[in-house]
N, C-alpha and C positions, 0 to 999 in steps of 0.2 A: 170115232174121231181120233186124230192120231194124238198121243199126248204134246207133242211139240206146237201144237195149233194150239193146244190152250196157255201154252208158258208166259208168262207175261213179261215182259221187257223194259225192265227198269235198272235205273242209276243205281248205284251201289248207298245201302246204308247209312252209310259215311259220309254220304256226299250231300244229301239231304239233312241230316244232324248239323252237318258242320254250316248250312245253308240257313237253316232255321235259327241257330243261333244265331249266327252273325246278322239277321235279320231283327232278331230281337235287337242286339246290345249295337248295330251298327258298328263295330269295331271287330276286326281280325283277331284283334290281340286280345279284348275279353272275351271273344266265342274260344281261343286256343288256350286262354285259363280254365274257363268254365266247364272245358270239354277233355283239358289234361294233355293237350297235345302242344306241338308248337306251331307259332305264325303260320309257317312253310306248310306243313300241314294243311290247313284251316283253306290256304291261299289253293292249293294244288287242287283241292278236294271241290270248291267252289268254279275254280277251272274249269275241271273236268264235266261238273256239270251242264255247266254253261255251254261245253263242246257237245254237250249230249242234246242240250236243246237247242243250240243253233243260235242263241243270242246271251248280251250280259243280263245279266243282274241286279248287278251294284254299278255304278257310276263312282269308280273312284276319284278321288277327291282330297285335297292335301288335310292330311291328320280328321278325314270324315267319310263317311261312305253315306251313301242315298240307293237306295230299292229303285231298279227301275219297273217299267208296268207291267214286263214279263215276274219280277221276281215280287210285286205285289200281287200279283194273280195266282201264281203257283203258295206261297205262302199261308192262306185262309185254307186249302185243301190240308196241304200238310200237316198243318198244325191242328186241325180233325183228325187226319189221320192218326195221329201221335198219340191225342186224348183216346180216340178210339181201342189202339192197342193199349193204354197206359190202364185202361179202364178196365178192360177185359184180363190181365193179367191180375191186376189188383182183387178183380174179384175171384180168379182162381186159388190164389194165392189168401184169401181170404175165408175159404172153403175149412169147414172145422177138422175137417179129413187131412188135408195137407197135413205129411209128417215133416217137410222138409221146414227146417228153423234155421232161415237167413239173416244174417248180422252182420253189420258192418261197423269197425272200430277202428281206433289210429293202429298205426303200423306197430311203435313201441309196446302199448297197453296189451296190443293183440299176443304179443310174442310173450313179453314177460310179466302182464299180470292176468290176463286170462287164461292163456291156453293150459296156463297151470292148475287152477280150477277146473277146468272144465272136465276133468276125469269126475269127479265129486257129481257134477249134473250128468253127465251121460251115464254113469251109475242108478240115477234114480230114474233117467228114461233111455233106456235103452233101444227103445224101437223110434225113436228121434233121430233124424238125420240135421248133420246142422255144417250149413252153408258161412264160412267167414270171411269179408274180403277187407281192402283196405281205400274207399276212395274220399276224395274231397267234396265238399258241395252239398244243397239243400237236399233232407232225406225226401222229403215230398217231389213231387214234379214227374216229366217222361223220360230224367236221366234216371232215377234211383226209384229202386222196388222192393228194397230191402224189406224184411220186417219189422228192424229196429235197427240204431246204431246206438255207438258211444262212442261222445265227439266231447271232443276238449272245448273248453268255452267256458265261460263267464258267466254266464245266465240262462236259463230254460229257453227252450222254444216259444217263441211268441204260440199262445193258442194252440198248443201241441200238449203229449202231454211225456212230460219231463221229470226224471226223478235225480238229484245229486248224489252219485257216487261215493264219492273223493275229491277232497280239494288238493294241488296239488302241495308239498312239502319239500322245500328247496335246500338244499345242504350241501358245503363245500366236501368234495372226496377227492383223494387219489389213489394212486397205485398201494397196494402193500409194499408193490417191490425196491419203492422208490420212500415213501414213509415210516419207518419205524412207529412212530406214536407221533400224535400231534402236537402242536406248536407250543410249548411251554406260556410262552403269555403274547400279549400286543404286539410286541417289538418282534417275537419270531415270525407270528402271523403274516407282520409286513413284509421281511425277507423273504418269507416263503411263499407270498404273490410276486415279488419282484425278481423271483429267481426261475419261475417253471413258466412255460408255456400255455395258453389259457384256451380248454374248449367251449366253440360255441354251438348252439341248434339255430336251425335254419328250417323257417316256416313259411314255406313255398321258395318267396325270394326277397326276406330277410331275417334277420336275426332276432329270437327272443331275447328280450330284456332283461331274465333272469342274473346276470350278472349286475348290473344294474340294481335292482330290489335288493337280493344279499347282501350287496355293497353298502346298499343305504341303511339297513334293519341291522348292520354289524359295525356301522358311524364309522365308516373307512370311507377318508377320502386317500385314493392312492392313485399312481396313473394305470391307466388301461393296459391290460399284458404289455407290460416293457418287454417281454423276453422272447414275441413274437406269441401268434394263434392261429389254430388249427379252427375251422368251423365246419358242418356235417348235417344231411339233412334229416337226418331223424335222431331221437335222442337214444336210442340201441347204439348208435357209430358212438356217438359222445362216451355212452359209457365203456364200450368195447375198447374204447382210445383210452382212457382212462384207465383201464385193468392190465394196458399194454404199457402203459409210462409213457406215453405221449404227450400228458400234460393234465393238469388241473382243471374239474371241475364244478360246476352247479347244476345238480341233477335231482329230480324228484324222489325221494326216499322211498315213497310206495314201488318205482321201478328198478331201484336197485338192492331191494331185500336180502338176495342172496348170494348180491356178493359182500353187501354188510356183514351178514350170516357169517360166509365162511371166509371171511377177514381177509379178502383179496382188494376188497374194495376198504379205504381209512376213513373214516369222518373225521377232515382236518379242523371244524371247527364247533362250538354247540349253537350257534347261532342259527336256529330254524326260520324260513320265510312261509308263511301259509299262504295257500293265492297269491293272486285273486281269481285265477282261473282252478278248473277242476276240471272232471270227466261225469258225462253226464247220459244217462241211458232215456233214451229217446224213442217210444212207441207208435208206429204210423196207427193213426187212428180205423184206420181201415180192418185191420187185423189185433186191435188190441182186445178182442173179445175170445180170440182162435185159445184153445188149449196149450198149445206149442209158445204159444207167448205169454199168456198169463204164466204158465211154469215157469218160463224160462227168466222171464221179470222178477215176479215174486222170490227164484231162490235165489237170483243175483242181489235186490235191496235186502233181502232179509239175513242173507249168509256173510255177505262181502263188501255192503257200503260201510263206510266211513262212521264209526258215530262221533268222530270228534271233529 
């Protein structure tokens, strides 16, 4: 039999992801959060399927969407199918042989407080391969297959099992090149909010509060960047802005270590905020038994959390 008789003839990836979602949450706009893409996306993708099978799906409807009986029928198959492969990877991946050691972790932590570590752990396993990426969204489910993450948050996993890193440690810094020494007392403090530029981070689509808490834990009432603000979506841009003289800000002390260190970065003021959030390393239960994980767990809480 010629191989082309056996190929099987389906919609693209993507187009059932984006179908399944939007199925669940009924909205475009939380399947294009959920999935990391945009509306447009989500809408094209759904499209296309639709032309594949020859009728809709959805029944649009003003600020609602409704399954029609083709896309409740195709639906129950799908979402087997999804378990199906979610299942069988999980148990590959769960395999005590597996060397490969995948994690996933916010984009900042990943850059500046891991990857610097992690000479230290590949040193003691060396025939470890280890996988890092950076995405949003629950570690469980048929998006993520991670082995573990470390996600910024507040509190453990419901029913998961969760260990606290680091809390995070909020501290006013600017440039060196724009600082000499910090503010002699109150009075310069204040001028020197009302004279620089203020950055913010930006978590999806808005802004941490961290200005805010520093503000209140250092009993400044002053107004909001009088002098205009920059905002950025990860807190790497925030301090990259910040080492360049772009402007003042509230950054976590664990991720700007070294440029405290070598005094590019100033700590303008001693007013520390602790939390209320932290980073938190998160074990898919599936594989917390694998050697690759137990190691890789064990030397992270034991070497590099937090004890205060």
């Amino acid at each position: 039999m010629h191989r082309e008789t056996c190929m099987r003839r389906l919609p693209s990836l993507s187009a059932l992801r984006s179908f399944e979602e939007a199925s669940r949450t009924l909205s475009f706009t939380k399947a294009a959060q959920n999935l990391h893409v945009t509306q447009g996306a989500i809408s094209r993708q759904i499209r296309l399927l639709e032309d594949y099978l020859g009728t809709p799906l959805f029944m649009r409807h003003h600020h609602r969407l409704e399954i029609t009986a083709a896309g409740k029928r195709l639906l129950p198959t799908l979402q087997a199918a999804f378990d199906s492969i979610a299942h069988t990877l999980d148990t590959i991946r769960a395999d005590p042989s597996n060397s490969l050691l995948s994690l996933n972790a916010a984009p900042t932590l990943a850059t500046r407080w891991l990857t610097p570590r992690l000479r230290e752990f590949q040193a003691r396993h060396p025939d470890l391969r280890i996988s890092i990426t950076n995405e949003y969204g629950a570690l469980h489910g048929t998006e993520r297959n991670e082995d573990c993450q470390i996600r910024f948050g507040m509190e453990p996993l419901p029913g998961g099992q969760s260990t606290l890193l680091m809390r995070e440690r909020h501290v006013l810094v600017g440039s060196a090149h724009v600082f000499d020494t910090p503010p002699a007392d109150e009075s310069a403090l204040r001028d020197l909010l009302a004279q620089h530029p203020w950055l913010y981070i930006l978590d999806i689509d808005r802004r941490l509060l961290v200005w805010e808490a520093w503000l209140e834990a250092a009993a400044l009432t002053v107004q909001m960047a009088p002098r205009g603000e920059l905002e950025f979506s990860t807190l790497d841009q925030v301090i990259h802005a910040a080492v360049a003289g772009l402007g003042i800000a509230v950054a976590d002390r664990h991720m700007i270590e070294p440029e405290l260190r070598n005094g590019t970065l100033v700590q303008l003021s001693p007013v520390e905020v602790v939390g209320p959030s932290g980073y938190w390393l998160d074990v898919r239960p599936e594989v917390q038994d694998t050697v690759r994980v137990r190691n890789f767990s064990s030397w992270l809480v034991e070497h590099h959390a937090a004890r205060d």
